[in-house]
C-alpha positions as CSV (number, residue, x, y, z in Angstrom):
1,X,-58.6,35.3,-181.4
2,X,-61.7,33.8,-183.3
3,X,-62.3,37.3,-184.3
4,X,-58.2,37.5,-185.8
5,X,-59.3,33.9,-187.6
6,X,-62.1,35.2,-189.0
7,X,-60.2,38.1,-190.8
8,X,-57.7,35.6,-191.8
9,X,-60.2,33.4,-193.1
10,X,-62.0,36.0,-195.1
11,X,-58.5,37.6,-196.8
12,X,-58.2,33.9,-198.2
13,X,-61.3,33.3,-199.7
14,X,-61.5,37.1,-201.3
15,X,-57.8,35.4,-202.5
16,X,-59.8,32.8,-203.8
17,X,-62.7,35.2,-205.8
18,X,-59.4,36.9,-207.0
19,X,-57.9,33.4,-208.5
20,X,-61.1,33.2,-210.1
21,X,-61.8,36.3,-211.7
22,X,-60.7,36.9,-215.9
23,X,-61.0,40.5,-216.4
24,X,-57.5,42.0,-215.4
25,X,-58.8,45.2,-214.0
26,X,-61.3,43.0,-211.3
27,X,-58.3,41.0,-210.3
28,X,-56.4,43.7,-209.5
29,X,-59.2,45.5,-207.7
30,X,-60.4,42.1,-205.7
31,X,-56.7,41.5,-205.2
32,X,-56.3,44.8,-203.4
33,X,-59.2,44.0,-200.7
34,X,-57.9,41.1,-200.7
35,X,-54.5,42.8,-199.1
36,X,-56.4,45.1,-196.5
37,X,-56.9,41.9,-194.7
38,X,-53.3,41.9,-193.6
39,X,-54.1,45.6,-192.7
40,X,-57.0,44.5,-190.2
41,X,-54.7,42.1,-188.7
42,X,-51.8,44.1,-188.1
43,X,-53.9,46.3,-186.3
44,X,-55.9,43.0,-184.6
45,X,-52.4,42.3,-183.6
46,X,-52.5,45.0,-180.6
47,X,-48.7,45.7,-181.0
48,X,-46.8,48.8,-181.9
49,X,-44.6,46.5,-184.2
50,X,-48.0,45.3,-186.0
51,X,-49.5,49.1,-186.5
52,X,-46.0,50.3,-187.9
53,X,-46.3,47.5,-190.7
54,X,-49.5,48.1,-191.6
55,X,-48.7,51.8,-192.2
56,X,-45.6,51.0,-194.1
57,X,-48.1,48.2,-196.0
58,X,-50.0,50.7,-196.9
59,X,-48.1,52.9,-198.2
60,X,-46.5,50.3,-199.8
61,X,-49.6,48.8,-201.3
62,X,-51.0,52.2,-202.5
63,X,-48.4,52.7,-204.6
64,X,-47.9,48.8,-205.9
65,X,-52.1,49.1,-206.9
66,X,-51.7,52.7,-208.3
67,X,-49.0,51.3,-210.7
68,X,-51.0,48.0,-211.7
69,X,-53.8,50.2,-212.1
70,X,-52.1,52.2,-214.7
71,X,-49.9,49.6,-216.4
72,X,-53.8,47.9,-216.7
73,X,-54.8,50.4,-218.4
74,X,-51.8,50.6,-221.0
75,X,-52.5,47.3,-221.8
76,X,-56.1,48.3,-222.7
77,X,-55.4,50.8,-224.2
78,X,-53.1,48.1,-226.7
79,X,-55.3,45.1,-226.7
80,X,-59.0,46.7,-226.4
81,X,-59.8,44.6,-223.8
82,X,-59.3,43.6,-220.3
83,X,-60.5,39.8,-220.6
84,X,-57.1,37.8,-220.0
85,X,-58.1,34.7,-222.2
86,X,-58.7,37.4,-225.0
87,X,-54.7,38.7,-224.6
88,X,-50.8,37.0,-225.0
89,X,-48.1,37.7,-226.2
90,X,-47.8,41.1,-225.8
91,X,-44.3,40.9,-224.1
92,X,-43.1,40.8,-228.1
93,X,-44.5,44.0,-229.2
94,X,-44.3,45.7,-225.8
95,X,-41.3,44.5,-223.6
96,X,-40.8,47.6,-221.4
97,X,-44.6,47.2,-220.6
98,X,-44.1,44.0,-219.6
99,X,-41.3,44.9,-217.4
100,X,-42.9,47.2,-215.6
101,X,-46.2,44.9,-215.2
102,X,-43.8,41.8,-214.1
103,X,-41.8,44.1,-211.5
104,X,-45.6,45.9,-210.2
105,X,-47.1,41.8,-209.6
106,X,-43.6,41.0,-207.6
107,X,-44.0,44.0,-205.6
108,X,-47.7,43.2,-205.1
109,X,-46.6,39.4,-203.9
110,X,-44.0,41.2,-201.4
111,X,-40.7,39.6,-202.8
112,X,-38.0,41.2,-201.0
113,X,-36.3,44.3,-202.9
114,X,-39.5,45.8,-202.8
115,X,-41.4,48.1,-200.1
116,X,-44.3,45.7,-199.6
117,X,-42.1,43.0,-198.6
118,X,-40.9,44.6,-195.4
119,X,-44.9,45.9,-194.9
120,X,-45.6,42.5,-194.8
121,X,-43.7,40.9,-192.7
122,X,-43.5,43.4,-190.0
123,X,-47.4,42.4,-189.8
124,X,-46.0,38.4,-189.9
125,X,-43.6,38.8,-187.4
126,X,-46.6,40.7,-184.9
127,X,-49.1,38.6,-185.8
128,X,-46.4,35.7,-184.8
129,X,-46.3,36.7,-181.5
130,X,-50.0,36.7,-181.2
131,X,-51.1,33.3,-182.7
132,X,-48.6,31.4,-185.3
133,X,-52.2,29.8,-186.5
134,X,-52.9,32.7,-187.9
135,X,-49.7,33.5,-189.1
136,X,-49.8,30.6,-191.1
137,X,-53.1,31.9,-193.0
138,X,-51.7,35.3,-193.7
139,X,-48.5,33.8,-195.2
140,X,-51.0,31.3,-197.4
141,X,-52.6,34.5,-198.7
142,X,-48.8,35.1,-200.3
143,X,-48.9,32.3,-202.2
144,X,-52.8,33.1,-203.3
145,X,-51.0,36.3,-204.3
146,X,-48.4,34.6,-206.3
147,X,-50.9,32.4,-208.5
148,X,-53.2,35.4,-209.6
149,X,-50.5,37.6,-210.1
150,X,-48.1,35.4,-212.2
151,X,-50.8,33.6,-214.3
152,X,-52.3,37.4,-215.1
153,X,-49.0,38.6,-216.5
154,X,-48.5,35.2,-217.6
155,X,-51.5,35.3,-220.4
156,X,-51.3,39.3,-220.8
157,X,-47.3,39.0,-222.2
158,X,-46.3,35.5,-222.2
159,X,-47.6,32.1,-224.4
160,X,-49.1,32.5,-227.9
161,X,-51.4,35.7,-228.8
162,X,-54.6,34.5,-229.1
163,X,-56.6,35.3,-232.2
164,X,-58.8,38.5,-230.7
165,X,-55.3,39.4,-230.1
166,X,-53.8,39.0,-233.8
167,X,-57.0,40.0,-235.1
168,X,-56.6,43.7,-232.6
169,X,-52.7,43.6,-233.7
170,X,-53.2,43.6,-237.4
171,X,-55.6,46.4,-237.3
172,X,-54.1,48.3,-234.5
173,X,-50.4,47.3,-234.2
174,X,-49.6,47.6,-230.4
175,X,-46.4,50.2,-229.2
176,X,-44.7,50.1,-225.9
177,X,-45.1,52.1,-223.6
178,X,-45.0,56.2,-224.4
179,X,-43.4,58.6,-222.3
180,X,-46.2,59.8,-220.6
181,X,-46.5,56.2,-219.5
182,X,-43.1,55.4,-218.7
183,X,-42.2,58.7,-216.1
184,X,-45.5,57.6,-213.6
185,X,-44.8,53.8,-213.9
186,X,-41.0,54.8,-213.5
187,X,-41.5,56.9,-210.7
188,X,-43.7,54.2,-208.4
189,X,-41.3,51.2,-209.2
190,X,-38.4,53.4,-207.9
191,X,-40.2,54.5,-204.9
192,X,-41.6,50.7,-204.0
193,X,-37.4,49.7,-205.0
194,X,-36.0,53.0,-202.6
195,X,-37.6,51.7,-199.4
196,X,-37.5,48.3,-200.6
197,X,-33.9,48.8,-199.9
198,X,-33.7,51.0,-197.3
199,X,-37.2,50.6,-195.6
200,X,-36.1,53.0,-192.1
């Protein structure tokens, strides 16, 4: 048990580092060890139940990172930086970029629709019958979850550009997203969406 707190513990205070980080590509990547606590307690759990989530989790969180990872790297590629109080805005000049970021952060979170959700709370519902203590600190981790992921996508595309970012736009107007970025970020949102929906 004090060994299942402990992991709990930990996931929430890498949540906190995460809350606190300002480069976009550090969040995402603190974020995602964040996540492999829930992996550590599924598997904690002792339960069939709790090692079939944490394989579906993972899957499902390789291919939620994968996409922020890219879509991260779009947004470089259109603002020349990855420092989120340099950004905003973008959502204007790059909507379907947007989209996709918006819908990757919700997956990330584990609203339902998408194949994290049911990762997750397979691992809640095992971990349940093991302590509901330490239930209650894996579910605070979703809400951790919530604020860094919202409040990124929140000053990347949303709110008033900032004026590195006007300064960036007038010399290099920023495009949505090519083709060559669409198909890949296409192709992980309707995998996370198919067993989202149909997670047997």
């Amino acid at each position: 048990f004090v060994g299942m707190a402990l992991t709990g513990v930990s996931a929430l205070v890498v949540g906190f580092i995460t809350i606190a980080q300002r480069d976009l590509k550090q969040m995402i990547g603190y974020s995602s060890v964040m996540h492999m606590g829930y992996g550590f307690l599924g598997l904690a759990a002792g339960s069939v139940l709790g090692v079939g989530g944490v394989v579906l989790f993972m899957v499902a969180h390789g291919l939620s990172v994968a996409l922020l990872f890219l879509l991260a790297t779009s947004v470089h590629h259109r603002t020349q930086t990855f420092a989120l109080d340099e950004m905003g805005g973008l959502a204007v000049k790059a909507p379907v970029l947007a989209a996709f970021f918006v819908a990757a952060t919700f997956a990330s979170i584990g609203l339902p629709g998408f194949a994290n959700f049911w990762g997750e709370l397979t691992i809640f519902v095992a971990l349940w019958k093991f302590s509901p203590l330490i239930t209650a600190l894996a579910v605070a981790g979703v809400v951790i979850s919530a604020i860094y992921g919202l409040r990124a996508a929140a000053a990347v595309f949303f709110g008033p550009a900032t004026a590195r970012m006007n300064e960036i736009a007038a010399k290099h107007p920023p495009v949505d997203l090519r083709w060559s970025e669409k198909i890949p970020a296409f192709l992980l949102v309707a995998v996370l969406l198919f067993v989202g929906f149909w997670p047997k």
